[in-house]
N, C-alpha and C positions, 0 to 999 in steps of 0.2 A: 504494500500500500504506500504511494508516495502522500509524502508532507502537503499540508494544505494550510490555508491562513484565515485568521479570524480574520475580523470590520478592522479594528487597528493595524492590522497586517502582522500580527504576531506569526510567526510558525507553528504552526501544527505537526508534530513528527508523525509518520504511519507506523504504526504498528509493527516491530521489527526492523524498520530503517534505520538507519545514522548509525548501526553496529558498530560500539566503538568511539563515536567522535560525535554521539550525542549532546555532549556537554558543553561544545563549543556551540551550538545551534541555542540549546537553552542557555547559557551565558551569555549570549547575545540578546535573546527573547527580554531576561531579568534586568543584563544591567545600561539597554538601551531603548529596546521599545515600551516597556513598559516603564521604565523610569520618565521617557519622554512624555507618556501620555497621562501621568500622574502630577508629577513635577516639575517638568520640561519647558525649559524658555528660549524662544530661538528669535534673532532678528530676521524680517523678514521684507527685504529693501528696496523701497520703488525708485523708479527711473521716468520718470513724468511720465507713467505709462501705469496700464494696468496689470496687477500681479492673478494668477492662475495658481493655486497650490495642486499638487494630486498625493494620491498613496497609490503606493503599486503594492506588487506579492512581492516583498522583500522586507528584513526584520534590522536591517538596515537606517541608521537614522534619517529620518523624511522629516520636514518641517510643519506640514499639515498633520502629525499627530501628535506635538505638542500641546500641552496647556497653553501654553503663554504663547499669544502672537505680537513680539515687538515690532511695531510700523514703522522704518526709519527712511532714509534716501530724501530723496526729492517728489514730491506730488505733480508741483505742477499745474493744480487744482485736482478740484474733488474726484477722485478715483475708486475700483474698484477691487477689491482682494476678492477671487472668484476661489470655492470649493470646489476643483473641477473632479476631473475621472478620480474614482475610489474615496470618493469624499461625504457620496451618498448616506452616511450613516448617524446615529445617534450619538455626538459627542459634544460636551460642553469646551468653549473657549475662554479667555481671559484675552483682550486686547487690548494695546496701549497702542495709540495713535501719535505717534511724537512728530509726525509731518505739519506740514503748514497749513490742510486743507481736509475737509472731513472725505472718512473712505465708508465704502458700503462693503457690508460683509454677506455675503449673498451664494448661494451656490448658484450652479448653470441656470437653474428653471426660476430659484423665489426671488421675491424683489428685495431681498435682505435690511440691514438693520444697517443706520447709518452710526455711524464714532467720531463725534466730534473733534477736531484736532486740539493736542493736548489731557486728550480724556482717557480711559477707563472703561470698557466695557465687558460684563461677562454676559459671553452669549450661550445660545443653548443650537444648537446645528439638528434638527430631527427629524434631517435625511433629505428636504425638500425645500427647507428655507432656514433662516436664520431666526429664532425669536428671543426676547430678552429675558 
């Protein structure tokens, strides 16, 4: 049975796989993905443009499953941080907007939740839109 991955993209070992060299796959699971999506603060830096986060299948650090999304770079004016592919899912964020210009936090399809610049928001992601 090969490995499979949760909504955060943890790994899932199969059943008799990793023989041996399991412990680097859950060592990674413990003291990266799951540290990130607990406690995890990542700057996340715009370019007078709009940011796209995704998660793939990999237990590898990603910035879209952190807690903390710090907004830094240049805005530009008011922008967007898009939840794209593997972002579909139920998890709370913590954002700090340190830009010059409010950003909306929104996946593909909702009209998400704007973050005034300067500000503080914790948002709640439940799978289709952003709400507070």
């Amino acid at each position: 049975m090969s490995s499979s991955y949760s909504n955060l993209k943890i790994e899932l070992i199969g059943t008799g796989d990793q023989s041996g060299t399991w412990g680097n796959t859950t060592n990674t699971n413990l003291g990266t993905a799951i540290e990130e999506a607990i406690t995890g603060s990542v700057d996340v830096t715009f370019a007078s443009t709009d940011v796209t986060l995704t998660l793939t299948d990999t237990n590898t650090t990603q910035q879209a499953r952190n807690l903390r999304l710090n907004l830094t770079g240049t805005s530009g004016g008011a922008r967007n941080l898009i939840l794209g592919s593997g972002c579909q899912i139920e998890k709370q964020y913590i954002v700090y907007n340190g830009l010059a210009d409010a950003v909306t936090v929104k996946n593909t399809t909702g009209t998400g939740i704007s973050v005034p610049a300067g500000k503080s928001m914790i948002l709640f992601n439940n799978g289709t839109n952003e709400t507070e």
